[in-house]
C-alpha positions as CSV (number, residue, x, y, z in Angstrom):
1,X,37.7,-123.9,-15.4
2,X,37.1,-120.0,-15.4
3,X,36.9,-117.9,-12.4
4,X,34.0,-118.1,-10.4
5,X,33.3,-114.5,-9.0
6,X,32.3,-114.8,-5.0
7,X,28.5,-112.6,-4.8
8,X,27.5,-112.2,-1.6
9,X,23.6,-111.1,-1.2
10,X,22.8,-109.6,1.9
11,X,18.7,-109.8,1.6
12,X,16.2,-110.8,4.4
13,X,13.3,-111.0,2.6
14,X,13.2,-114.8,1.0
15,X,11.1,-113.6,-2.2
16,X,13.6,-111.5,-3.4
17,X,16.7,-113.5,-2.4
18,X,14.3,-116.2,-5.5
19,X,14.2,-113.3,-7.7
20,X,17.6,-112.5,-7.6
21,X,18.3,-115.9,-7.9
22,X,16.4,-116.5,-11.1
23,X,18.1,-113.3,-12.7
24,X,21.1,-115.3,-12.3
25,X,19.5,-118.5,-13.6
26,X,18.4,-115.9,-16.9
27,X,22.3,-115.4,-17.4
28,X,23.7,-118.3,-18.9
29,X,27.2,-117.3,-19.1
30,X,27.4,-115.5,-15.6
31,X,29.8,-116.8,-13.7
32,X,28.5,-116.0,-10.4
33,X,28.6,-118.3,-7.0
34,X,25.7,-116.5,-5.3
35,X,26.1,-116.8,-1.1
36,X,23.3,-115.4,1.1
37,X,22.7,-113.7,3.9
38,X,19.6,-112.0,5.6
39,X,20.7,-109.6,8.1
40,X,23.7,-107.2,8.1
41,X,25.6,-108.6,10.8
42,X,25.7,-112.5,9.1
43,X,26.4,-110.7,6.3
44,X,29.4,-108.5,8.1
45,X,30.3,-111.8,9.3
46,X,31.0,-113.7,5.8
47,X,32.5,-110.5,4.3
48,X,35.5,-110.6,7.5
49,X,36.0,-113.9,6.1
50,X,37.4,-112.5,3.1
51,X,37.1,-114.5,-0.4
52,X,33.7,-112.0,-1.0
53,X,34.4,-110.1,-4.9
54,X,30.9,-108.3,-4.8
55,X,28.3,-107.1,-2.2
56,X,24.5,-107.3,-3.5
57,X,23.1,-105.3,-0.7
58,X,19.5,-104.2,0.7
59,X,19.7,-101.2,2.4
60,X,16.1,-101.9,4.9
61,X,17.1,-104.8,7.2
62,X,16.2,-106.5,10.2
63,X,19.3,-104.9,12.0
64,X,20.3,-102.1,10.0
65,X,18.4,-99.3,7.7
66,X,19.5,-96.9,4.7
67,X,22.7,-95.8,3.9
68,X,24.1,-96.5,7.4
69,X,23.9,-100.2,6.2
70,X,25.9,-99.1,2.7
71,X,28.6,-97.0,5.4
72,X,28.5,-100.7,7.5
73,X,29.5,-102.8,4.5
74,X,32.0,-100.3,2.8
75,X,33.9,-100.1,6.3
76,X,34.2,-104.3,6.7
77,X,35.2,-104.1,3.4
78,X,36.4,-101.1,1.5
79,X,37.9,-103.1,-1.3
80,X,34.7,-104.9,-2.5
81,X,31.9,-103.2,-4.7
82,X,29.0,-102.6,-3.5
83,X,25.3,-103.3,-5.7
84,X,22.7,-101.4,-3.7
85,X,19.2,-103.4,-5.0
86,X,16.2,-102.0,-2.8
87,X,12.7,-101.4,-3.2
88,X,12.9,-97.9,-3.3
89,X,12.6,-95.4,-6.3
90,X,14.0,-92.9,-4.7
91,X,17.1,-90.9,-6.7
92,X,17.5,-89.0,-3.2
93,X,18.6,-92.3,-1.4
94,X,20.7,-93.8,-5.2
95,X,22.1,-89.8,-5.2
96,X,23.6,-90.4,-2.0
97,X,25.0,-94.1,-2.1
98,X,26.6,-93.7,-4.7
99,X,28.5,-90.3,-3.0
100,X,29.0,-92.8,-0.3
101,X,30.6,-95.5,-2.6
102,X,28.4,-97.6,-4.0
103,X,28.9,-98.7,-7.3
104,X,25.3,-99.1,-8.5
105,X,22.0,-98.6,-7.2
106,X,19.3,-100.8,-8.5
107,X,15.5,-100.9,-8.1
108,X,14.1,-104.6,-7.5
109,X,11.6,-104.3,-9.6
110,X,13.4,-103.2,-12.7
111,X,15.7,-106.6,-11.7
112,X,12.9,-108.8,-11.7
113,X,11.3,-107.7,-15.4
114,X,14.8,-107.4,-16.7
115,X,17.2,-109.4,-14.8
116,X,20.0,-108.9,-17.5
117,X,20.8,-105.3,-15.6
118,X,21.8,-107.1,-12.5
119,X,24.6,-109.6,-14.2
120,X,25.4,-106.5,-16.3
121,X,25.8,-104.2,-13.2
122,X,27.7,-107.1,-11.8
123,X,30.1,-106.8,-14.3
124,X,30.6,-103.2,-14.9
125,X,31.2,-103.3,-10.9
126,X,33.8,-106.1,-10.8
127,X,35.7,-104.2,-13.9
């Protein structure tokens, strides 16, 4: 059986967590087990577990906002790419996560009318 790479979503808001969730449905050959989380510090929480092979993370949350969130994540786990997806088009805010080690930055809804650039982001992040 191939290799199931570990996701881990950090999202609090429930209708994008289902359009993420179809983006992985779109991929038929993904092999993705998708594991959620909607605040920062459940998410913190499953990443000190270990076993996590790619952060999907929102930067506005319930208990954490912008790139402090990114800085959050990166020092749990410094080992694990990191997927910014937020609502934001702002190439001031992808300029700087990405300085601060992220390895993509993508815009929600770009996923949700092409949801192939998540699973390919996914994969470009876990080469």
């Amino acid at each position: 059986m191939p290799y199931r790479a570990k996701v881990l979503l950090i999202e609090d808001s429930l209708d994008d967590t289902r359009v993420l969730q179809k983006a992985f449905e779109h991929e038929k050959e993904a092999l993705f087990d998708l594991q959620c989380a909607d605040r920062l510090s459940a998410g913190l929480g499953q990443l000190s577990k270990g076993g996590i092979d790619l952060v999907l993370l929102d930067l506005l949350l319930p208990d954490s906002q912008g790139v402090k969130t990114l800085l959050e994540v990166r020092a749990k786990a410094p080992e694990v790419p990191v997927v910014v997806l937020t609502s934001s088009d702002d190439d001031t805010l992808a300029m700087e996560a990405l300085e601060q080690g992220a390895s993509d930055y993508l815009i929600k809804g770009y996923v949700q009318v092409y949801p192939h650039l998540l699973t390919r982001s996914i994969r470009y992040a876990l080469e």
